[in-house]
N, C-alpha and C positions, 0 to 999 in steps of 0.2 A: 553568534553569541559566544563570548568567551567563555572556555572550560578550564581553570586556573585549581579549584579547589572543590572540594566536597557540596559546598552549597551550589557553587554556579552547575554542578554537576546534576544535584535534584531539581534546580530549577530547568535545568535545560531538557531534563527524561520530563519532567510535567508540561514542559510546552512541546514537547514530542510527541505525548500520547492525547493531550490536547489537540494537535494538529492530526493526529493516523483516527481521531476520533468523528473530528470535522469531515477530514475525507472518506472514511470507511460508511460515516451512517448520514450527515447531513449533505455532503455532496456527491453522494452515490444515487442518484434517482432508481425509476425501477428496469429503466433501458438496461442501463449499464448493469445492472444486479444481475437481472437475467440474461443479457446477449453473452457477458464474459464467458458463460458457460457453455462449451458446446452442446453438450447434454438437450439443455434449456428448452422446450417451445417457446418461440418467437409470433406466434399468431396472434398474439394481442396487443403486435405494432404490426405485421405484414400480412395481416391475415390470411389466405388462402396462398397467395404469394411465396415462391421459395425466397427463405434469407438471399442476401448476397454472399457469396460464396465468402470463408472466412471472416465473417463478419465478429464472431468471438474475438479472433486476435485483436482485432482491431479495439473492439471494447474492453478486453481488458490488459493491453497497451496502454488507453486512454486513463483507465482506473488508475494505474499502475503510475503516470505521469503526476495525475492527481494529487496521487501519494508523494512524489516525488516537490512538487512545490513546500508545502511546510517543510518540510527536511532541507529544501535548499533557504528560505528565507528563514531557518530557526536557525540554522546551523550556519549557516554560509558557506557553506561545503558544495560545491558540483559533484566532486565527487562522490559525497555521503549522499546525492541526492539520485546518483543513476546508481547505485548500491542498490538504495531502495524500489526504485523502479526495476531492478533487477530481482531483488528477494520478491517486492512485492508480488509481483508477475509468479513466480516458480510457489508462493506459499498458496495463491489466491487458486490456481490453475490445480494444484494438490488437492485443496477443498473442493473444487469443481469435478475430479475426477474421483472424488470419494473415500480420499488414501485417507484425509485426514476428517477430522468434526470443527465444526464452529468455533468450539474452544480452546481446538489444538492450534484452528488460521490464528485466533485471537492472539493467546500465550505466543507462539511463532513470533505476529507483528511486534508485540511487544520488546520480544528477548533482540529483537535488530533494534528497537531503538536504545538499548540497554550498550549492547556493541557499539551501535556511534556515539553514546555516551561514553564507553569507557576508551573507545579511541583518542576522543578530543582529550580527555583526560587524561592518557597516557601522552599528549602528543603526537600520536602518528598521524594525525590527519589535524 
């Protein structure tokens, strides 16, 4: 999506947080929600069962990927897109480890797609 001017610039943060919206709550099932976590009990997919080992990273790699498509299909960026897979990972793993709250992952996800809005718009990317 071209980033030329002020409006392409709101429309592209609205199909941003439209897309971290899609992926954060309707394509996050309840695997992904709770394995990302190390934290998390897992007994109500492996019940008595130890996880597989690392099994967190992997889920929320996956999350993080997830996140990673709208940002490459909104934006057309590869780049902007493993950006995201890179914040997403480090803001979501923050929540998981209790540094931050629900509201701070939220605002967090938000304020990067704000960044690669104002990168396209500045050009650098």
């Amino acid at each position: 999506m071209p980033v030329s001017d002020a409006s392409g610039a709101v429309v592209a943060l609205f199909a941003l947080i439209v897309g971290h919206a899609l992926a954060d709550f309707a394509l996050q099932g309840e695997f992904l929600s709770l394995a990302k976590n190390r934290h998390a009990s897992l007994t109500r997919f492996f019940g008595d069962a130890t996880p597989p080992k690392g099994v967190w990273v992997h889920a929320l790699t996956a999350h993080s990927l997830i996140h990673a498509a709208p940002v490459w299909l909104i934006t057309g960026s590869a780049l902007l897109a493993f950006a995201e897979v890179v914040l997403h990972w480090a803001i979501d793993f923050a929540k998981c480890e209790g540094w931050t709250s629900f509201t701070t992952d939220q605002l967090l996800h938000i304020a990067c797609k704000v960044l690669f809005v104002g990168l396209l718009l500045g050009g650098v990317i």
